[in-house]
C-alpha positions as CSV (number, residue, x, y, z in Angstrom):
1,X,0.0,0.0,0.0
2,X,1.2,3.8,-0.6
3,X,0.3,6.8,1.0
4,X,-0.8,9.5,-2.0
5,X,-1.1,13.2,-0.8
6,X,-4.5,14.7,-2.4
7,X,-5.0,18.1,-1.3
8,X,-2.8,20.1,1.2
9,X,-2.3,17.9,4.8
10,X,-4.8,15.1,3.6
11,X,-3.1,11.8,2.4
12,X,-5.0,9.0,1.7
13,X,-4.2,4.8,0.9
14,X,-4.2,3.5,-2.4
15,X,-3.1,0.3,-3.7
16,X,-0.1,-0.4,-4.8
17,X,-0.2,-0.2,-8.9
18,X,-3.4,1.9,-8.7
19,X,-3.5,5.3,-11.3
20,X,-6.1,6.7,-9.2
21,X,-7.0,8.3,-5.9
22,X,-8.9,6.1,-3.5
23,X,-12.9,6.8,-4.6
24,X,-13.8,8.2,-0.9
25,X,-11.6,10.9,-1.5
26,X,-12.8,14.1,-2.4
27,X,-11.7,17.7,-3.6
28,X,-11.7,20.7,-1.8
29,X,-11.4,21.6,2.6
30,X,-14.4,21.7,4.3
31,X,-15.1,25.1,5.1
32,X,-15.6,25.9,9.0
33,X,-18.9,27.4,9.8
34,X,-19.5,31.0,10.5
35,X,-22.7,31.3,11.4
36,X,-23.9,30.6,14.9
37,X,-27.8,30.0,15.0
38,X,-27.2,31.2,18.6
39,X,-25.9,34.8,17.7
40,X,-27.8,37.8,18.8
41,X,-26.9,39.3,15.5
42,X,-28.6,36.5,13.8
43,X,-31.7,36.5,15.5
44,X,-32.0,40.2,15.0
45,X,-32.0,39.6,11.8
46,X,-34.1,36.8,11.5
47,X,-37.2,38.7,12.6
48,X,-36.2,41.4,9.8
49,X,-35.9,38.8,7.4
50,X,-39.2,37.3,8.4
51,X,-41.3,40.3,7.3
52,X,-39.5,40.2,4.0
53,X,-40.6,36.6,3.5
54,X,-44.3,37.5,4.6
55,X,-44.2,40.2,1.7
56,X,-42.6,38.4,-0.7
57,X,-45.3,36.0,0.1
58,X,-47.9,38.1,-0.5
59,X,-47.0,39.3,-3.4
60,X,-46.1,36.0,-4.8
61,X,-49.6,34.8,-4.0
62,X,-51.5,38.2,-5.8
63,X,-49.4,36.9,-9.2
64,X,-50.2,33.8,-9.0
65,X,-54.0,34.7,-8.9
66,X,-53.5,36.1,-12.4
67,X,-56.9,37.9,-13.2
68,X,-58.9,37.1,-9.9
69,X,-62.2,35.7,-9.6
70,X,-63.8,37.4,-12.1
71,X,-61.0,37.3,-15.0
72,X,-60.8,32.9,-13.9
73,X,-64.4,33.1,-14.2
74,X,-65.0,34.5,-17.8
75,X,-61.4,32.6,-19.0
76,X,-63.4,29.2,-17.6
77,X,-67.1,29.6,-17.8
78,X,-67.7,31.7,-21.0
79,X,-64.4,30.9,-23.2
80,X,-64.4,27.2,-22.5
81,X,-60.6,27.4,-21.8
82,X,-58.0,25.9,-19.4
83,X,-56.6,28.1,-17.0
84,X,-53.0,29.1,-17.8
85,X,-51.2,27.1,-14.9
86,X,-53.3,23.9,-15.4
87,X,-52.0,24.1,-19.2
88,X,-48.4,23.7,-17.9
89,X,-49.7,20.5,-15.5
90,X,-50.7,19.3,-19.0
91,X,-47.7,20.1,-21.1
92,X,-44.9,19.4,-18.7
93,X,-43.8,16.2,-17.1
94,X,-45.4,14.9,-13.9
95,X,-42.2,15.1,-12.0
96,X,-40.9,18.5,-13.5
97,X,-40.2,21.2,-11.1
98,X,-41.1,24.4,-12.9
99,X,-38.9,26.7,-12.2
100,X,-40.7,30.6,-12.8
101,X,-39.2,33.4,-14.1
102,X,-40.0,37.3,-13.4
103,X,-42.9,36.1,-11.7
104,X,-43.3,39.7,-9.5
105,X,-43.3,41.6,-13.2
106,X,-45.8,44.4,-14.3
107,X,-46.3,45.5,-10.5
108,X,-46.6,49.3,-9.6
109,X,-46.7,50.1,-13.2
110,X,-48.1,53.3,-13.5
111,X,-50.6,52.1,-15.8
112,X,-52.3,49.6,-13.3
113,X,-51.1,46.0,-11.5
114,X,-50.4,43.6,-14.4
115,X,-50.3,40.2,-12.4
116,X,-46.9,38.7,-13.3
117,X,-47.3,41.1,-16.5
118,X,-50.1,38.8,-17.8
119,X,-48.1,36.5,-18.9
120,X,-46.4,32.9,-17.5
121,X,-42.5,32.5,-18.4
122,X,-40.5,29.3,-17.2
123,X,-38.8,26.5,-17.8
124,X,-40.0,22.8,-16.8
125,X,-39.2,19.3,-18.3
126,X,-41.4,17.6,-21.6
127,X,-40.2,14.4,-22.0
128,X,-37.1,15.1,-19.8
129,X,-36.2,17.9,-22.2
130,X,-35.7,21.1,-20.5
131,X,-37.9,24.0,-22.3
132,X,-38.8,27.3,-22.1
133,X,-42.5,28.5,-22.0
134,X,-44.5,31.2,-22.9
135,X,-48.0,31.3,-21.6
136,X,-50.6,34.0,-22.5
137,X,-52.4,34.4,-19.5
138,X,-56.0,34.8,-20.8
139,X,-57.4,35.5,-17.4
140,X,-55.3,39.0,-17.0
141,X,-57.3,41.3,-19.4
142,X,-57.8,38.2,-22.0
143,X,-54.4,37.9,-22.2
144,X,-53.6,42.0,-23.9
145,X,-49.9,42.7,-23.7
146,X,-48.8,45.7,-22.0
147,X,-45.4,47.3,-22.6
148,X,-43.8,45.2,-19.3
149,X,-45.5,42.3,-21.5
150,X,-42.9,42.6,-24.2
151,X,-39.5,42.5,-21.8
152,X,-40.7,39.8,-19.6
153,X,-41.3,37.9,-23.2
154,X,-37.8,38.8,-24.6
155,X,-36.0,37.7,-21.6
156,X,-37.3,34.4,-21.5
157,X,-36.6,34.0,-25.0
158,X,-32.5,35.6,-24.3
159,X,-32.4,33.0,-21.7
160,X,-33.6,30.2,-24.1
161,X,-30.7,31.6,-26.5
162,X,-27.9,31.4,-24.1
163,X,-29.1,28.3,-22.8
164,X,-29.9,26.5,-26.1
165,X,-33.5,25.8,-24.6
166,X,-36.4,25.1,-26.8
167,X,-39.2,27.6,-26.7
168,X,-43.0,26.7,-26.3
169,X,-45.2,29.8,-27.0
170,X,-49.0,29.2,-25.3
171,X,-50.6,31.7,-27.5
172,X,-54.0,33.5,-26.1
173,X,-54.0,37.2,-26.3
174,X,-56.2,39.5,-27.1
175,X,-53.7,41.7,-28.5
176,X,-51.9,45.0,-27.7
177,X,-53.0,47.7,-25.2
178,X,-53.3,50.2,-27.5
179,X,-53.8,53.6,-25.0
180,X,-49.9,52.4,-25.0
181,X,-49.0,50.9,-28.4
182,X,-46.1,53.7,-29.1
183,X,-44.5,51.5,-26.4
184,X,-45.4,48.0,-28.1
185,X,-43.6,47.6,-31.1
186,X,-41.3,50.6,-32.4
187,X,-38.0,50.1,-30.6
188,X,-35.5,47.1,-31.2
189,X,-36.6,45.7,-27.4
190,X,-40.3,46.1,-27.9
191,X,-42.5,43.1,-29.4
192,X,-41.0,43.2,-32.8
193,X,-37.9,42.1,-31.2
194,X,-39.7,39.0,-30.7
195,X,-40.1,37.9,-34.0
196,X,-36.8,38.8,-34.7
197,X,-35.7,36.4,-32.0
198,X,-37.8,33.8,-33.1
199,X,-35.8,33.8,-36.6
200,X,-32.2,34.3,-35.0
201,X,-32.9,31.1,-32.7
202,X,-34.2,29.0,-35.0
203,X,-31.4,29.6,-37.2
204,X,-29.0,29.2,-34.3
205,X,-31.0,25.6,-33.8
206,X,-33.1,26.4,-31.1
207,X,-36.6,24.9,-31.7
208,X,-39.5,27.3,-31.6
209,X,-42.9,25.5,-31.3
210,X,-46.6,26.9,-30.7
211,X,-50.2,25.9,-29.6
212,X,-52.6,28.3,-30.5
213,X,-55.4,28.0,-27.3
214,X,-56.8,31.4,-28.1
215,X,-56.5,35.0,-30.5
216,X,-53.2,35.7,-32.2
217,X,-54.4,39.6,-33.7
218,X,-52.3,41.7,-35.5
219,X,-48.7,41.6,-35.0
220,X,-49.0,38.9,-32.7
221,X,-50.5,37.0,-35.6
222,X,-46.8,36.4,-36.6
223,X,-45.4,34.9,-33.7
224,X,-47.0,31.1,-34.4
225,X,-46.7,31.4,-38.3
226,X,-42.5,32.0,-37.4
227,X,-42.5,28.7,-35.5
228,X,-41.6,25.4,-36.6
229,X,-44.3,23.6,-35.6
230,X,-47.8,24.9,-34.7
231,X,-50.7,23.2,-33.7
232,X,-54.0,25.2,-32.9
233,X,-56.8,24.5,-31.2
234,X,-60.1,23.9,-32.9
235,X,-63.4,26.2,-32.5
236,X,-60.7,28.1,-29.4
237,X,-57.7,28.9,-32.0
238,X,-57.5,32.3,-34.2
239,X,-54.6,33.6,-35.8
240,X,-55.3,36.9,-38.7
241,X,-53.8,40.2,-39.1
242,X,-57.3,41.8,-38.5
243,X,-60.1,40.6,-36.5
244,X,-63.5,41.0,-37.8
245,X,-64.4,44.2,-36.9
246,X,-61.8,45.6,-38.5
247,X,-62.8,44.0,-41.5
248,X,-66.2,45.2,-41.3
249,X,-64.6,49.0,-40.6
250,X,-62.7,48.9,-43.5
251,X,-64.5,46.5,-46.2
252,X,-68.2,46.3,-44.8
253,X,-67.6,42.3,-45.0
254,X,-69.2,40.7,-42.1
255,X,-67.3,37.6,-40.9
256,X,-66.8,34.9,-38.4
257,X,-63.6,34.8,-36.3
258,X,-63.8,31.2,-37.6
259,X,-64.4,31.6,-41.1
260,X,-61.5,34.5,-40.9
261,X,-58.4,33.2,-38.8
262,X,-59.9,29.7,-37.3
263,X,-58.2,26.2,-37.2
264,X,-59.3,24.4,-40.2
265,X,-58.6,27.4,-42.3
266,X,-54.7,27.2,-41.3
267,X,-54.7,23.9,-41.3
268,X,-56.4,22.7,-44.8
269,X,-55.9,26.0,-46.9
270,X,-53.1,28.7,-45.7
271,X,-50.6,26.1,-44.3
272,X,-49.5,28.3,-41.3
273,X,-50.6,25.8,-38.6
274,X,-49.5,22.1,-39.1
275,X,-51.8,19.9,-36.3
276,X,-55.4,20.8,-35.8
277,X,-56.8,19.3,-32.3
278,X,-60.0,18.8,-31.4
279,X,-59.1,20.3,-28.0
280,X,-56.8,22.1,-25.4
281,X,-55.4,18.7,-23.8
282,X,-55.1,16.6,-27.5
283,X,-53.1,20.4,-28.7
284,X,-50.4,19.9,-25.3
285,X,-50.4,15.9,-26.3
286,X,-48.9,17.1,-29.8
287,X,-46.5,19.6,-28.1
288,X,-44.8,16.7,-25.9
289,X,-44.9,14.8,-29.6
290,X,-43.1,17.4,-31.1
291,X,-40.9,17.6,-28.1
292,X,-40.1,14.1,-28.3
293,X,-38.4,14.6,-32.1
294,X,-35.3,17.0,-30.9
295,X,-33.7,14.1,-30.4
296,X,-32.5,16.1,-27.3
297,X,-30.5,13.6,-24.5
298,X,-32.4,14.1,-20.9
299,X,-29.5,14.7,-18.3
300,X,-29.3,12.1,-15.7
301,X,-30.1,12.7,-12.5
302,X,-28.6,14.7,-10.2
303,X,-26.1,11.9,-7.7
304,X,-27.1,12.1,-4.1
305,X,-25.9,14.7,-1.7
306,X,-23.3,12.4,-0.5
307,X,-22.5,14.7,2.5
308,X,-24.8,16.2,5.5
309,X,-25.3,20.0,4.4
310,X,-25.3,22.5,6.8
311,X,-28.6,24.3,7.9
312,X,-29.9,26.5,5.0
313,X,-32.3,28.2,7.1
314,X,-29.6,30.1,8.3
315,X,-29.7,32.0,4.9
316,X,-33.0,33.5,5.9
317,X,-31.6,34.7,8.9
318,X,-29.0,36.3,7.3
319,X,-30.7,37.8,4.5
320,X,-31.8,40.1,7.2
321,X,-28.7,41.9,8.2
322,X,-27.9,44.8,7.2
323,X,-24.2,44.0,6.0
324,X,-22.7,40.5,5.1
325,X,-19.4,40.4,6.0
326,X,-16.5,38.4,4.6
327,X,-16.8,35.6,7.1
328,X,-20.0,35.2,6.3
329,X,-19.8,35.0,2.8
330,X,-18.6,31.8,3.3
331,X,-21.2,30.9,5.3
332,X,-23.4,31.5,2.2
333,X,-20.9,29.6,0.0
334,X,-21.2,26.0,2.4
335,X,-24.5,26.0,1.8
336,X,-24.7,26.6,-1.8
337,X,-21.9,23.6,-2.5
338,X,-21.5,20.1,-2.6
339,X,-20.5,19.4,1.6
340,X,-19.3,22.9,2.3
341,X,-16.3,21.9,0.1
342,X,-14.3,24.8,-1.3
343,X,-11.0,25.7,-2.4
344,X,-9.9,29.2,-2.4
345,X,-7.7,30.9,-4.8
346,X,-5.5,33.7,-3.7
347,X,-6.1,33.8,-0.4
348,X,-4.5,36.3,1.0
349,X,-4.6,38.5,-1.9
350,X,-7.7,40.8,-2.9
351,X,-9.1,40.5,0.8
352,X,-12.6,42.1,-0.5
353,X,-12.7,39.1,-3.5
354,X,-13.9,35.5,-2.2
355,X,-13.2,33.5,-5.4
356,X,-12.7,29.8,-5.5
357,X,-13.5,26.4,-6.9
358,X,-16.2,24.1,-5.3
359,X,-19.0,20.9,-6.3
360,X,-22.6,21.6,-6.9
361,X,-24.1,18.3,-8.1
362,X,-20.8,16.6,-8.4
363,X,-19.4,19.2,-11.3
364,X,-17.0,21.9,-10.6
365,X,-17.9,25.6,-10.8
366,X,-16.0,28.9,-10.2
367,X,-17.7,31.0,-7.5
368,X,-17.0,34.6,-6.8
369,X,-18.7,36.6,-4.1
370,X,-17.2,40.4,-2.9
371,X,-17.5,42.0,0.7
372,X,-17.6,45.3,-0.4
373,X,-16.1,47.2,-3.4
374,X,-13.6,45.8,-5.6
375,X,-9.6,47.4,-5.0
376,X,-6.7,46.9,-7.5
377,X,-6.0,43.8,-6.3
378,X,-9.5,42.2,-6.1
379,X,-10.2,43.5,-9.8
380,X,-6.4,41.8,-10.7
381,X,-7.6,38.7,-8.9
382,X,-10.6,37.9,-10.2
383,X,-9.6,39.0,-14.1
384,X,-7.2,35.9,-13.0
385,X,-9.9,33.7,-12.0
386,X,-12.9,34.2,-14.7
387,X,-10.2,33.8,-17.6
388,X,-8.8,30.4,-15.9
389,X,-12.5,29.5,-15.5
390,X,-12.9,29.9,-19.0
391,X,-10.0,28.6,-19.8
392,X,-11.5,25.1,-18.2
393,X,-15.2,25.6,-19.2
394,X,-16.2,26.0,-15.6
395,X,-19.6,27.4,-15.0
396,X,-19.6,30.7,-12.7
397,X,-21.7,31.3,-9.8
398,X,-21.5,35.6,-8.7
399,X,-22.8,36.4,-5.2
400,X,-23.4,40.1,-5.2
401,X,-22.3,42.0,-2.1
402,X,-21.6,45.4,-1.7
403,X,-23.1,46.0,1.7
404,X,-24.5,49.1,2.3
405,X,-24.5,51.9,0.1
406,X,-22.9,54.6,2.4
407,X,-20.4,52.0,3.5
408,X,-19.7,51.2,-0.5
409,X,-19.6,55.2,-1.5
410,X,-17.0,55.8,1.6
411,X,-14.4,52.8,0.8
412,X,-14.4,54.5,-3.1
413,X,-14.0,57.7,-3.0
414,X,-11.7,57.6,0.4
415,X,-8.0,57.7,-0.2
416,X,-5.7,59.7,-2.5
417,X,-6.1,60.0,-6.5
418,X,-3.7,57.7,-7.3
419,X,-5.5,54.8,-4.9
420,X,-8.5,55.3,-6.8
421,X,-7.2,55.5,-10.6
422,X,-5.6,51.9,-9.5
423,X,-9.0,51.1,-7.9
424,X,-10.7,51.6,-11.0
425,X,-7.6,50.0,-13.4
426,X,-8.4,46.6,-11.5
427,X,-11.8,46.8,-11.8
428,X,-11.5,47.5,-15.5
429,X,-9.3,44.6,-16.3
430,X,-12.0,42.3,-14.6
431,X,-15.0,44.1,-16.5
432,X,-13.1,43.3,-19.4
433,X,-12.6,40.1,-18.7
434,X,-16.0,39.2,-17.9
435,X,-17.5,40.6,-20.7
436,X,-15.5,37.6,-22.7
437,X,-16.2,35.1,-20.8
438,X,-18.7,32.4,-22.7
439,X,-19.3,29.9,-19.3
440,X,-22.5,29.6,-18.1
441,X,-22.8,32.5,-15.3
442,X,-25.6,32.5,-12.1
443,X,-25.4,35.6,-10.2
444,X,-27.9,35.9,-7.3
445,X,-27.7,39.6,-5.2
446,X,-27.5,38.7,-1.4
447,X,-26.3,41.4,0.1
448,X,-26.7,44.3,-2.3
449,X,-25.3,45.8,-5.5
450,X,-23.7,49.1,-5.4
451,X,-22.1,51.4,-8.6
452,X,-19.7,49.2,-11.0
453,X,-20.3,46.5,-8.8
454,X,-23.0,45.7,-11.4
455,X,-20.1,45.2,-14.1
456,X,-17.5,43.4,-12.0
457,X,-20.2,41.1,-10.5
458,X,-22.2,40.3,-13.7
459,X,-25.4,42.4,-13.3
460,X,-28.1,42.4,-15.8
461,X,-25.6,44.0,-18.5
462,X,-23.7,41.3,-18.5
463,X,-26.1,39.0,-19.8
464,X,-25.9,36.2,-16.9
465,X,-27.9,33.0,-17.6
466,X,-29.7,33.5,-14.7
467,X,-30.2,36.5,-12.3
468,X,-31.8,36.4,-9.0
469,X,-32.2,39.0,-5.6
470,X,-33.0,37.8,-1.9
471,X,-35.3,40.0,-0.5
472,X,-34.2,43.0,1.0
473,X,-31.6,43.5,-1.1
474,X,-31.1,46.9,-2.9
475,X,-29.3,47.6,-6.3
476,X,-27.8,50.8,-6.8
477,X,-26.4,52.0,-10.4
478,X,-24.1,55.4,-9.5
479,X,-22.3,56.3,-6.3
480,X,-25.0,58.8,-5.6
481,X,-23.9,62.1,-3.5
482,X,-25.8,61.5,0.8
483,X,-29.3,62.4,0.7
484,X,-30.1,65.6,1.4
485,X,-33.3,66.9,2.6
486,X,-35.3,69.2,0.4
487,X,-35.5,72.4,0.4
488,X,-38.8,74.3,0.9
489,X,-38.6,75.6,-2.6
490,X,-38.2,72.5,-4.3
491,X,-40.8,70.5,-2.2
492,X,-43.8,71.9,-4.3
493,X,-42.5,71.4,-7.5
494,X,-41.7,67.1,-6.3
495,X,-44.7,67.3,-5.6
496,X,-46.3,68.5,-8.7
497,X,-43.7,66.4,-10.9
498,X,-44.8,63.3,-9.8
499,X,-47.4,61.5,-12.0
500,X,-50.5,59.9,-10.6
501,X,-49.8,56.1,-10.7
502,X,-52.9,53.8,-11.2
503,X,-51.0,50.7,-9.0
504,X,-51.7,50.1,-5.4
505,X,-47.8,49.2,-5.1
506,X,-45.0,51.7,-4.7
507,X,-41.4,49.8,-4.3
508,X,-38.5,52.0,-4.1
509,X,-36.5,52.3,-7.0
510,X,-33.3,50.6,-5.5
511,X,-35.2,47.7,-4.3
512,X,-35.2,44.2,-5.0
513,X,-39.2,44.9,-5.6
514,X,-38.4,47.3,-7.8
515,X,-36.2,45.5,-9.7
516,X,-37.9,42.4,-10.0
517,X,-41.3,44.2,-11.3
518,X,-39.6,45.3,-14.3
519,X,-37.3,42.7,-15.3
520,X,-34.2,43.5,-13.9
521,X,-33.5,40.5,-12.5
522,X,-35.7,36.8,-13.4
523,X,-37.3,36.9,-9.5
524,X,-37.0,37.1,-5.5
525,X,-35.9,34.1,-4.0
526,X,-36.4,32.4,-0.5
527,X,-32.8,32.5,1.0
528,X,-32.4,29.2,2.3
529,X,-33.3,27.8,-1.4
530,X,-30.5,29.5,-3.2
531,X,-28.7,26.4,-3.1
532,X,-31.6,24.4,-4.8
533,X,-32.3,27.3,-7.5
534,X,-28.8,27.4,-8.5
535,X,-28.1,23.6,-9.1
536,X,-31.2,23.3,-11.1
537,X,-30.2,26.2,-13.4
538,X,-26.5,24.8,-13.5
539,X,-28.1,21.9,-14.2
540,X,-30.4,24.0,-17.1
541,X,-27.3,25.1,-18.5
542,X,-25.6,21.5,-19.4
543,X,-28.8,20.4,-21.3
544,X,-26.9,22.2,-24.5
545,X,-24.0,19.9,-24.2
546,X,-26.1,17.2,-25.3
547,X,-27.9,18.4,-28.4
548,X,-27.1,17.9,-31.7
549,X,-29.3,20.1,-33.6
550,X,-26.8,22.2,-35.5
551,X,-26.9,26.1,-36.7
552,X,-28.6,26.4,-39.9
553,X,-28.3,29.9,-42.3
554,X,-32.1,30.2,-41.9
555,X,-34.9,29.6,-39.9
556,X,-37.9,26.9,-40.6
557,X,-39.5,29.1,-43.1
558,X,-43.2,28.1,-44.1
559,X,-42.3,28.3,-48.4
């Protein structure tokens, strides 16, 4: 037998002859604990964090009443139609864990509370296959779109993109909301964005497929008739340009929604839609079908947490103080990874930088997590780290923490000129950096997000693959002079400035409320499930290693 040093003061025995280290062996020092359930500091902040929860509850729970009882009622009783979220029981698998994105969107919008902006974005498992889906949600307004409609639509098709995730779109809309239709479709991120997505993934081999449960009107008429495969819903299903009253406006023709834009029209004479069902759960049964011909490899299972993990209820606790230090960053990080396992890289160098390698699900990932603003060396140190992850194709996990935002504004613009032109040299070599890095990237805020934080720790502009906030947390964009109070002359004309809003909400513009209402970030998470939201969208991200459905010049065009 020999004695075969694995990592640091830990040897292990391995036979004599053997070419590898003994299978209990495993990478990475345990980290030691920081957080002490028993710390008044803790408890403190548990009760803070507590109230957080209760409103992130309540919210949670308005959005996922879409329209209320009266919008359920006419969607059900009159329309004949499956509610949104029992459409998704139908479509996805059994066992699939739908994870929900920008679920809080199209709150304390100024024209009205759009429950989660009338709309249902996600991704869930057909056949094993990870996909993304669009829902209409018929009950909000009979599905209009409102101008927080169209982002919340385009992210979930940017993260299909960078995630190489087949789209479903579960068409039912009424259409535009036209007092705001200067919003709708004229900029390059409005709704005509979306068909131009549709196209560009498609091309890039990302399958786009639709079931047509309701009205496709006017430009959203074009959304099913770019997708590959479209199946529509007989006697429910309209797709045309111009509903009947227009027609009868502009030619005097009276027609049937039916006779104009119904099923077996597509189906027998124009060719746009490919499967007609008879109804709503026969239309989801040729979705999976469709689903089923990617020739898309499920992953396998995730293996077994094969060590005890620390409390993650902790993290709830914590979520509710009003600065995270260093120490307790890596409490965070032990209860993210595989057995609290992490090695550090550079140490003792860039002491406001936590960067590192670490399991989650057995595979290896980069993790970086800052205690404050980024000096010269921090910025040196993780350029360093994100090019070596890239280097070895290692997925990235950011943990946003700048503390608070006094705290942030002092450490910057403290010390001589020279300290902050260095300052801001280090940071620019790891902006640069990360905007050239193609890995997978996770970023969740935990302790707040403060000035170029939002570059160095791959905010929104940084197009992560998945962005989340605890509650709480607040996300600032400049280093903003103190508050001052106003003056007596200026009070009057605030007041005046201010438009009348028609929501019942009003979250602050740095919070994670704020942010999550209009698609800054893809939702509010509990604390103590960060570990379980970032595996599954690590786990999201390696679904593209398997596929084999190759870039074409052109989308599936319908000749």
């Amino acid at each position: 037998m020999l004695l075969r040093r694995v990592s640091g003061p830990v040897w292990v025995r391995v036979a004599r002859g053997s070419r590898g280290v003994a299978s209990q062996a495993r990478p990475f020092p345990v980290l030691k604990d920081p957080l002490d359930p028993s710390c008044p500091q803790l408890e403190a902040g548990r009760r803070l964090a507590e109230e957080q929860l209760a409103k992130l509850e309540q919210l949670n729970k308005f959005c996922l009443g879409g329209g209320g009882e009266k919008g359920i009622a006419l969607h059900v009783k009159k329309n004949r139609k499956i509610l949104p979220r029992d459409k998704l029981k139908l479509l996805l698998d059994s066992d699939s864990d739908f994870l929900e994105l920008s679920l809080l969107a199209g709150l304390g919008m100024e024209y009205g509370d759009v429950p989660a902006a009338g709309s249902i974005t996600g991704i869930g498992r057909i056949h094993g296959t990870y996909c993304v889906v669009s829902c209409s949600d018929g009950t909000v307004k009979s599905g209009t779109f409102f101008p927080i409609t169209v982002p919340k639509n385009l992210r979930a098709m940017a993260i299909s993109g960078a995630n190489h995730l087949p789209v479903v779109h579960i068409v039912d809309s009424a259409g535009g909301f036209l007092p705001k239709q200067a919003e709708l479709f004229a900029d390059k991120n409005h709704g005509g964005r979306a068909f131009y997505s549709e196209a560009v993934l498609s091309a890039a081999g990302v399958p786009q497929i639709a079931a047509v449960c309701g009205s496709c009107t006017a430009g959203g008429a074009y959304q099913p008739a770019m997708c590959e495969d479209v199946v529509i819903v007989s006697g429910l299903g309209t797709i045309f340009l111009g509903g009947p009253p227009l027609v009868k406006a502009a030619t005097g023709e009276i027609i049937t929604a039916e006779d104009l834009g119904g099923g077996m029209l597509h189906s027998k004479t124009s060719g746009v839609t490919d499967y007609l069902a008879e109804s709503e759960h026969e239309a989801f049964e040729v979705v999976r079908d469709v689903v089923a011909t990617l020739g898309i490899d499920p992953l396998p299972p995730p293996p077994p947490q094969q060590e005890d993990p620390w409390d993650t209820a902790l993290l709830d606790a914590l979520s509710g103080l009003e600065s995270i230090s260093r120490q307790h960053l890596y409490g965070i990080i032990g209860r993210i990874v595989d057995g609290a396992r992490f090695r550090e890289f550079k140490h003792l160098y860039g002491t406001n930088l936590i960067a590192g390698y670490a399991m989650i699900d057995g595979k290896c990932v980069g993790i970086l997590g800052n205690a404050g603003p980024l000096t010269h060396q921090d910025g040196l140190k993780g350029s360093h780290f994100l090019q070596l992850c890239q280097q070895r194709q290692l997925p990235l996990v950011f943990l946003q923490n700048s503390g608070p935002e006094e705290a942030h504004r002092s450490a910057l613009l403290s010390g001589e000129n020279e300290e902050q032109h260095m300052h801001l040299r280090g940071r620019a070599a790891m902006v640069a950096a990360l905007a050239c890095v193609t890995v997978p990237k996770i970023t969740v805020n935990v302790g707040g997000c403060h000035g170029d934080d939002n570059y160095t720790m791959c905010g929104p502009s940084f197009s992560p693959n998945f962005i989340f906030s605890w509650p709480g947390t607040r996300v600032t964009h400049t280093l903003n002079p103190p508050p001052q109070p106003p003056s007596e002359a200026t009070q009057p004309q605030e007041k005046a400035s201010k438009k009348k809003s028609l929501s019942v909400f009003n979250f602050p513009p740095d919070s994670a409320f704020y942010h999550a209402a209009n698609i800054l970030n893809d939702g509010i998470i509990v604390p103590s499930q960060t570990r379980q939201i970032v595996s599954k969208c690590l786990r999201i991200c390696r679904q593209k290693e398997g596929i084999s459905n190759s870039a074409k010049d052109f989308s599936v065009l319908r000749l």
